[in-house]
N, C-alpha and C positions, 0 to 999 in steps of 0.2 A: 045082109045076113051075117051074123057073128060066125065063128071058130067052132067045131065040136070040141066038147069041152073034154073029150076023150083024147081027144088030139094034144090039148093043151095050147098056148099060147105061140105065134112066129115068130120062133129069135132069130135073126140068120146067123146059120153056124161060123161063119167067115167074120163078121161082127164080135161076137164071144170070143173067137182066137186071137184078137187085134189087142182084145185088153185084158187076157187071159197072163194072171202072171204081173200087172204092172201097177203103178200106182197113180191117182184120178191127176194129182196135182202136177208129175212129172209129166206125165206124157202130154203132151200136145194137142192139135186136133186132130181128130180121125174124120176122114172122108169117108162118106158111105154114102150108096145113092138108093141102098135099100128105104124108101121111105115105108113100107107096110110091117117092117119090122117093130116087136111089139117090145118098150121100155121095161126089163129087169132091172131088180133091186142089184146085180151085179155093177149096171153101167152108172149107180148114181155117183155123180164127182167128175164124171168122165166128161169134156166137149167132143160134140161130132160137128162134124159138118156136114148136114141133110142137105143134097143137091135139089134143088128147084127147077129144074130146069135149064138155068140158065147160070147159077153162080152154085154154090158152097153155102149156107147161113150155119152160122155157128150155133151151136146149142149146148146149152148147161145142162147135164142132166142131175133133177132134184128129185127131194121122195114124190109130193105131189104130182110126179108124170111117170110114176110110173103103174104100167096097166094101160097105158095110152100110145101110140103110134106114134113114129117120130117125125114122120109126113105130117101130123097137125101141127108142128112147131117150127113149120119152114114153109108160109105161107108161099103159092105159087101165085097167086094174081097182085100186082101194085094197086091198092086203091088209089087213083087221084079224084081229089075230092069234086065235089058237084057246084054247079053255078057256074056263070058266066062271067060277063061284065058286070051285071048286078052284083055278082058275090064277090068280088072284087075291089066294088064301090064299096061296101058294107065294112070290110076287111080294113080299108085302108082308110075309115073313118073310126073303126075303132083302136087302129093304131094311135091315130092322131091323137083321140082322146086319153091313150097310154101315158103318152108321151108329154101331153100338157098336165095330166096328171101327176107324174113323179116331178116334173118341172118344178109344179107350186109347191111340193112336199117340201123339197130342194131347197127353196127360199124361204119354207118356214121355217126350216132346221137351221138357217145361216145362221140369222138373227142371234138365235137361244145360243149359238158355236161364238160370236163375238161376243155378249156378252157376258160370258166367262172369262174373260182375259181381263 
């Protein structure tokens, strides 16, 4: 359930004083673990670093984010990806074929590179 809109929007006021006064490209990053805190057109330029739980992630803020939480831009779960041994096998057959692939590129450029000399 959204915000009353009589309320207006969560800045935390502690946030606002951090970069009250400064300029986006000077300052550094700012820490803040407010992640429910809602992105003003104040902080665009500004990086924070939204606590996840367990680290800091840095974040740009642009126009497009703002009216958005800064908690969506500091994901808190690692995906690692799905499969096993099968996806694995998969993975490492398409390497191979990467790799045999730029190989021949490689030999047909030689050719065309001697004889120009």
């Amino acid at each position: 359930m959204t915000r009353s809109s009589k309320k207006g929007p969560y800045v935390d006021p502690r946030l606002l004083k951090k970069i009250e006064g400064k300029k986006p490209l000077e300052t550094g990053v700012i820490k803040t673990w407010s992640r429910a805190c809602v992105v003003s057109p104040e902080m665009i330029g500004f990086t924070f670093g939204v606590h996840n739980g367990k680290t800091h992630l840095e974040v740009l803020v642009s126009e497009d984010m703002v009216g958005h939480r800064l908690g969506e831009f500091s994901p808190t779960k690692k995906f690692i990806k799905h499969g096993g041994k099968m996806q694995k096998e998969l993975e490492m057959k398409k390497k191979e074929s990467e790799i045999a692939a730029a190989q021949s590129a490689k030999t047909a450029t030689e050719p065309a590179a001697g004889a120009k000399k």
